[in-house]
C-alpha angles and dihedrals in degrees: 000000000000101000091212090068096102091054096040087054100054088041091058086042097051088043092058094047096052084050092062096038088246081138139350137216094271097059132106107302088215084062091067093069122022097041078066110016105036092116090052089062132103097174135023124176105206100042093153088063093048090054108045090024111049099004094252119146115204100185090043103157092015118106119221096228087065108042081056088062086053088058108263118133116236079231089059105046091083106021131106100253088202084218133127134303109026088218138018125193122218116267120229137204107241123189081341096307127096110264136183125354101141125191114233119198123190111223101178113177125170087221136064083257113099113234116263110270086242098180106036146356107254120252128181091245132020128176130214089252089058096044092053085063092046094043087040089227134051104246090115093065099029088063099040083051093063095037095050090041117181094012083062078067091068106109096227083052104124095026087056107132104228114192115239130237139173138208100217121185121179126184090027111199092010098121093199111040101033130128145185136191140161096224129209108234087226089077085063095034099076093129119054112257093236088057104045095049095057094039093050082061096042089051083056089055102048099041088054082055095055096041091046085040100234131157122214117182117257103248087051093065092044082062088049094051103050092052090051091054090079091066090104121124112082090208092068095038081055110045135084107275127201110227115195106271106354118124092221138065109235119219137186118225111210113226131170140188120201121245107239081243084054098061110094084202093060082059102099090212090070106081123215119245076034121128111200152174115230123185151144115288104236124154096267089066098084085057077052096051101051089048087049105044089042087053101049103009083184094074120099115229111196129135144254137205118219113222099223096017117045128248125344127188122240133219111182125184119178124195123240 
């Protein structure tokens, strides 16, 4: 199974939509995804909007009486969570092994800056596990257990790795230079995770050095280096941690900024009043091409090299 399906999907379904000015690509980013895709879903973080909003019923055949047996609040059935990510797509059992779910976050900026990245830094694959640290409870996976039901029973369940995905807009309401784009994690992800996280903490040292003007042998920060490279596992750097006699339970909040180099939208190539798929050009993208160019034979497929990460493939679709 091609583990870009979810986001191809929503890609045809947008596309279609745009073709028949059902949206635009000034609405609602939410829109996108939930007016075509909303039975795909197993989380969505602002259910109340997509009720009242767009008439879709997430919780559509599930009583509330007994939702509220699996653990979920009569409060929380139709409120906006405020958790990451802001979609996630069901999981399947393919030949026998989880497949899919991706996870599908909305960054909306009335720039050509992306927004900052303010719950997590993007990776190209994040389990629930994972996602319960970042979001510090576990709503996120308990509702995604009940909505992806006997699949949630599959040992490997909440270590599961999800590739990552965002829905990224720039110049939002600005007819003539915006642009839209679902965008594949990889093209954020150019450092390994382990390394960025222990040389983000080893920038912070040496920059109070230099600021405190203090000198430390050489050999002495090559120690320190190489203790601080096994700072390496997000869900720690991100939880709660007890520290001996304080009466509170420090956290880190992971935040993250895009390198110019980083934005999909700074890339010529990428048109404005334009919507794409961008993502990482593996060897299952040419399945992916053929099903895409047979489905809309309007879309434009070229690629693009990442300044910092290598090739990614390119599905443009521009509105008449």
């Amino acid at each position: 199974m091609n583990e870009f399906n979810d986001v191809a999907r929503l890609f045809t379904r947008t596309v279609n939509n745009l073709k028949r000015n059902a949206i635009s690509l000034n609405s609602p980013l939410e829109e996108f995804v939930i007016r075509k895709c909303g039975d795909d879903l197993a989380y969505i973080d602002n259910r109340r909007e997509a009720k009242e909003r767009y008439g879709f019923d997430f919780w559509k055949d599930m009583s509330a009486e007994w939702l509220v047996k699996q653990g979920i609040k009569k409060k929380v059935l139709y409120s906006n969570s405020w958790q990451f990510p802001d979609f996630l797509f069901k999981v399947k059992k393919h030949k026998g092994k989880l497949a899919g779910g991706s996870l599908l976050e909305l960054k909306d900026s009335k720039s050509g800056q992306i927004a900052s990245f303010n719950s997590t830094i993007p990776t190209k694959y994040k389990s629930l596990e994972e996602i319960d640290v970042i979001n510090g409870n576990n709503l996120v996976s308990r509702i995604a257990k009940i909505k992806e039901g006997s699949v949630a029973l599959d040992e490997n369940y909440y270590k599961f790795e999800r590739r990552c995905f965002y829905l990224i807009r720039t110049n939002k309401n600005d007819e003539t230079k915006v642009k839209v784009s679902i965008v594949d994690a990889s093209f954020f992800e150019t450092v390994p995770k382990d390394h960025l996280f222990y040389q983000m903490f080893l920038n912070i040292l040496q920059t109070h050095l230099e600021k405190k003007r203090i000198k430390i042998p050489r050999e002495t920060l090559k120690k320190v280096e190489e203790a601080l490279s096994h700072i390496t596992d997000q869900t720690i750097v991100a939880s709660s941690q007890l520290i001996d006699k304080a009466s509170i339970k420090p956290r880190l909040r992971i935040m993250a900024e895009v390198h110019p180099e980083g934005n999909p939208h700074k890339y010529p190539e990428i048109l404005e009043g334009t919507f794409n798929l961008i993502i990482q050009s593996l060897p299952q993208v040419k399945t992916l091409k053929e099903e895409l160019c047979a489905s809309v034979p309007e879309i434009e497929v070229f690629s693009i090299h990442h300044k910092r990460n290598g090739e990614h493939t390119v599905f443009q679709f521009a509105p008449k």
